[in-house]
N, C-alpha and C positions, 0 to 999 in steps of 0.2 A: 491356404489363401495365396494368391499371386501375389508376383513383387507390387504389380499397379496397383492393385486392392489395397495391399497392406502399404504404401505410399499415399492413398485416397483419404485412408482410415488416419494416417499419418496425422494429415494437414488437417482433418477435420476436427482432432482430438484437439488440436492443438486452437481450432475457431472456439472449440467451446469454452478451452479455458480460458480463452481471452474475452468472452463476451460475457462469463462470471465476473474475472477482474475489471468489464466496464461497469455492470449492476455493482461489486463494490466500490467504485470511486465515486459512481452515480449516489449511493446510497449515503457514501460518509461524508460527501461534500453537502447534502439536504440540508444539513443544518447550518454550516457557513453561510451558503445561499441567502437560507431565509433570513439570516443571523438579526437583520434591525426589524424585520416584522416581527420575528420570535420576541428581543426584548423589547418592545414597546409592547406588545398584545400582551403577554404575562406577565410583565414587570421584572423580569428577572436582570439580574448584574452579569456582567461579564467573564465571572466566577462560574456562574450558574452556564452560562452560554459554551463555558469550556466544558464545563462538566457532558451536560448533552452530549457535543463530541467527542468525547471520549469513552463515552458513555458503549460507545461502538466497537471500540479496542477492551473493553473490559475484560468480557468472557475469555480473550487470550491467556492470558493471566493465569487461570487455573484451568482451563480444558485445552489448551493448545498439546500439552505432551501426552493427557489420556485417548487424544482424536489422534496423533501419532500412531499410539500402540493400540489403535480400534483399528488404523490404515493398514496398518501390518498383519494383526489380525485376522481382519476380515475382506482384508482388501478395498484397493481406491475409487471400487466406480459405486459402492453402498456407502460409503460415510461422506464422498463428495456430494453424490447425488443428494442425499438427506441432507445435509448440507445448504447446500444452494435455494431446495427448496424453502429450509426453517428462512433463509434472506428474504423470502417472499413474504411468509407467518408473521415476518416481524413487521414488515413495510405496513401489513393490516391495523395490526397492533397498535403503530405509530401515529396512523389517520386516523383512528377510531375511538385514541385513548381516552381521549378529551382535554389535553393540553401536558406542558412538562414534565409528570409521573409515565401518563402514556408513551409520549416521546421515549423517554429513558428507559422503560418496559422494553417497547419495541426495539429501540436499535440495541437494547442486549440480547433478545432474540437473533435479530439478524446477524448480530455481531459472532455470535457461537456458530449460526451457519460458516458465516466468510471466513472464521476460524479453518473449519474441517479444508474447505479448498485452498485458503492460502496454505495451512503449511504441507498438505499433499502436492499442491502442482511442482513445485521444484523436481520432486523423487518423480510425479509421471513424465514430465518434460525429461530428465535425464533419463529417463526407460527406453523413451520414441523416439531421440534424439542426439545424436552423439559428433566427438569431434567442433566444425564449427558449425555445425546447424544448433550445436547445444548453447553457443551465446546468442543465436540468432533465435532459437525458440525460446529462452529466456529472455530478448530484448522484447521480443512480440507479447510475452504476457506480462512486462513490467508494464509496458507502454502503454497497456491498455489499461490502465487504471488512471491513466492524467486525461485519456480517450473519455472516460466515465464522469471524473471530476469535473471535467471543461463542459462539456454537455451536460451537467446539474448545472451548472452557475449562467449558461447558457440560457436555457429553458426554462427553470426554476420557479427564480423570482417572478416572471409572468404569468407561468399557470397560477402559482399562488393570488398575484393578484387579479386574474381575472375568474380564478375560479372556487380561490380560499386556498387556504395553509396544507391541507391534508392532504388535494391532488399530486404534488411531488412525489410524497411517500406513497402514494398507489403508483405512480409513473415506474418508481424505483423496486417496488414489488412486480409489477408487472415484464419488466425486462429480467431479474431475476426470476420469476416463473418460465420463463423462455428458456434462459440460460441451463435450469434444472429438465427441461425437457431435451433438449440439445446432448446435455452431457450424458444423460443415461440413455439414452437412443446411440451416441456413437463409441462411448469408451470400451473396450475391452484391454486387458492385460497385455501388454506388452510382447510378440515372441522372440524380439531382439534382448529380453533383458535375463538376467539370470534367475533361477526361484529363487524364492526368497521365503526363508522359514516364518509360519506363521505362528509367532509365539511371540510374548510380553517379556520383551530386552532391550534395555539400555545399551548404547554404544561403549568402550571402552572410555576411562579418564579422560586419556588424552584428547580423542574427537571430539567429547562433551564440552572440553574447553575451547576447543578450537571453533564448535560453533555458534558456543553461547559470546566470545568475543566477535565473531562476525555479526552474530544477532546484537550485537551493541553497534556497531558500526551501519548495520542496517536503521536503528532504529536512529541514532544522530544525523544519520542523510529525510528519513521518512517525516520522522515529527517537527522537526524545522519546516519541510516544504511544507507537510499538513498545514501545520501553524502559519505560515505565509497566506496559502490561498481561502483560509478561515477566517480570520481577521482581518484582510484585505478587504473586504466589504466594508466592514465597517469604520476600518482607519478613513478610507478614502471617501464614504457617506459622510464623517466628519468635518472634512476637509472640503467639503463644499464639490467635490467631483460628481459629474453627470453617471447615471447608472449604464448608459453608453457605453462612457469609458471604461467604468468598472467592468464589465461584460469581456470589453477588449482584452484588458488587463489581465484577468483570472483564464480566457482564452487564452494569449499568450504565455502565461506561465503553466497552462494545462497542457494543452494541446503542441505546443512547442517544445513539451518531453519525449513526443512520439518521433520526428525524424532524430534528434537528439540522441534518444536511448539507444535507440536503432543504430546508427551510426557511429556512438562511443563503445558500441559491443564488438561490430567489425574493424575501427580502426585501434581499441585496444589488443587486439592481436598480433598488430605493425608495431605501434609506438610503447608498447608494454602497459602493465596494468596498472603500475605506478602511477606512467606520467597520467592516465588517462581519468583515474581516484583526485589526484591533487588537482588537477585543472580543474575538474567539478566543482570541488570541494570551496574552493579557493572562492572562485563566481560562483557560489551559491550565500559564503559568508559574506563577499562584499555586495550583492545586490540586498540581502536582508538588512544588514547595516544603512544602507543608503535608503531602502524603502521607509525604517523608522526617522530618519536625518531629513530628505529633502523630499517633494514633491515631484515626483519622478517617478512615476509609477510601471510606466513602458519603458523603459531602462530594468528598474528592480525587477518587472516580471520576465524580460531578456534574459538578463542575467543568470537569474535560481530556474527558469524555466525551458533554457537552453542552452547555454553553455553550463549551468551549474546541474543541468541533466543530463548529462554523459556518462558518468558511473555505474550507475542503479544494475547495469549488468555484470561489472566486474566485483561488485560488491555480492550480489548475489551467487555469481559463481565461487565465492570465494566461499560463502556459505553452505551449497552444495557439493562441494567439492571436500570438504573437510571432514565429510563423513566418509567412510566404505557403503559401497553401493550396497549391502545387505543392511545395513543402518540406517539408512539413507530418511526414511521415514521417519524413523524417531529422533535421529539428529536435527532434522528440519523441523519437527516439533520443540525442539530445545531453542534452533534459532529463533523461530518463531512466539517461543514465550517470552524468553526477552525481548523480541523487539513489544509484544504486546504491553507488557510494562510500560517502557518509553510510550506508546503509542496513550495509555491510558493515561498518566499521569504528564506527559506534553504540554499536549495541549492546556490544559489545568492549570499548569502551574504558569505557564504564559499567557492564562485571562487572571490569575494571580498579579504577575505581573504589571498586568496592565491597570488592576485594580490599584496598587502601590503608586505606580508611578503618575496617575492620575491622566492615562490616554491610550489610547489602542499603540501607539508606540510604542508602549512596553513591552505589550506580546512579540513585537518583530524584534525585539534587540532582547527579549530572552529566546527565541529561537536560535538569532544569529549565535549566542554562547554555546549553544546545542551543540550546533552544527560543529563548533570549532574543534568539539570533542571525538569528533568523526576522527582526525587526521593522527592522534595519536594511538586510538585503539587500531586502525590501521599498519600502524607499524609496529605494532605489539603483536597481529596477528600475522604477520609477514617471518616477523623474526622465531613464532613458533612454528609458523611454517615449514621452514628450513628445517626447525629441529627435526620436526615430527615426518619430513621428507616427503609433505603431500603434493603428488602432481599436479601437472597443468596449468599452473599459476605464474607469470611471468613480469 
């Protein structure tokens, strides 16, 4: 294959895993959306509303490390592709179920698909990617998941109500059916990367530690914003705000991670990874804090949805990076069951929350606690870094 082909094939591997991670942002955000039609039609509590959403992060939990060591296997363009497609199986599932059991069915369905791609694309973005196009092909597939999210909340709540509850969940199978045809029409193996043995292995101690602490750090950045742009609907339905502004708002805090992420991956290679973690970090805990506090809602979603999203690339490099490239796969299954932990039990425990404290203000000030736990697993992974003398991290 030519350099230009294999350049062509590059960037196209790279659209499709980005237009997977919009069907997943598309898909997990369905239920926040709908979040006040869902409880007033079923009756369900805000408990129950968490649950749904997380309901999506479940399957992480126990199939994120056997989809690892299926990746390695069998390689990543049969378990992504299968994969992507079950995200479409499940959206069915979801429209068809016949109310909150169905819902829950389906987005574990879907949720075991978006499994298999999320914790492969890291190991294929580092295969086709190297140097600085590797924060730059990492900022493009983070980014496209707030790309997904903002266009559910976007579009959502209107097809729902002009056309019923279910349409979403076909919208969100439907783009993931694309996404699954995309990916196995352009993926192929890599011939920049190394082979890589096709056998069921763990990474050494040390990597497993190093990326099951990243996968904590992932997860204290991920289910605070989840929990932000979840409950944001309904805090501000609350409060007497026009669905308008709501619209705006959940744009803003979505769509305002895409120049964000993008640009906190090229300019953390100037200003270090440090400063670039803690700036995030910092404006993502005080816009949540202020979102539960005052009426300010285009401020809070500023805040956690642009300046407090400039990380999610250094964070994530730091994830990929902490395995050996012959690992790579199954370490990133390791990140990625921890963060699906966080990701399942999140949200949950901040419509808990919110049950307690007697307001959708709970959820956003038991996020903001979340988030705060980012900053010290951070420096705990920093400082094993050094021992363990992993590259590339500055």
């Amino acid at each position: 294959m030519t350099v230009g082909r294999l350049i062509g094939r590059q960037w196209l591997i790279l659209c499709s895993i980005a237009l997977s991670r919009i069907a997943f942002g598309f898909q997990l955000q369905t239920v926040g959306s709908l979040g006040p039609d869902l409880v007033a039609r079923f009756g369900i509590d805000y408990t129950g509303l968490g649950t749904l959403i997380g309901a999506y992060m479940l399957p992480g939990i126990v199939v994120a490390l056997p989809l690892g060591l299926l990746g390695r296997r069998f390689g990543e363009r049969a378990v992504v592709g299968i994969g992507v497609s079950l995200m479409a199986l499940g959206a069915l599932v979801c429209a068809f179920g016949g109310g909150p059991g169905g819902i829950f069915a389906g987005r574990v369905i879907s949720g075991v698909g978006a499994v298999a791609m999320i914790v492969l694309q890291g190991k294929m973005i580092a295969d086709w990617f190297h140097g600085r196009q590797l924060m730059f092909g990492l900022g493009v597939s983070v980014s496209a998941f707030p790309i997904g999210a903002g266009l559910a909340q976007l579009i959502q709540p209107g097809l729902g109500a002009a056309y019923g509850w279910q349409v979403p969940f076909l919208a969100g199978g439907a783009l993931a059916g694309v996404a699954a045809a995309l990916f196995i029409a352009v993926y192929r193996h890599s011939p920049f990367a190394d082979p890589v043995p096709r056998s069921f292995s763990l990474p050494g101690r040390r990597e497993c530690v190093m990326v099951i602490i990243a996968g904590l750090i992932w997860t204290f950045y991920t289910a605070p914003y989840s929990s932000f742009i979840a409950y944001t609907p309904s805090l501000l339905t609350g409060r007497g705000d026009s669905q308008a502004l709501i619209a705006v708002v959940i744009t803003l805090a979505t769509w305002g991670n895409v120049p964000a992420i993008l640009l906190g991956g090229g300019f953390a290679n100037r200003v270090g990874h440090v400063t670039m973690f803690m700036l995030g970090m910092i404006a993502m805990i005080a816009g949540l804090v202020a979102g539960g506090a005052v009426d300010w809602p285009l401020v809070s979603a500023f805040l956690i949805g642009v300046i407090g999203s400039v990380q999610p690339s250094v964070i994530m490099a730091a994830g990929t990076l902490s395995a050996r490239p012959e690992n790579r796969a199954v370490g990133m299954s390791l990140f990625y069951s921890t963060y699906y932990i966080g990701g399942t039990v999140g949200p949950a425990l901040c419509g808990k929350a919110a049950d307690l404290y007697g307001g959708v203000e709970g959820a956003i000030y038991a996020a903001a606690a979340l988030a705060m736990l980012a900053i010290p697993a951070f420096l705990v992974h920093r400082r094993l870094r050094h021992w363990a003398g992993v590259p590339g991290l500055v």
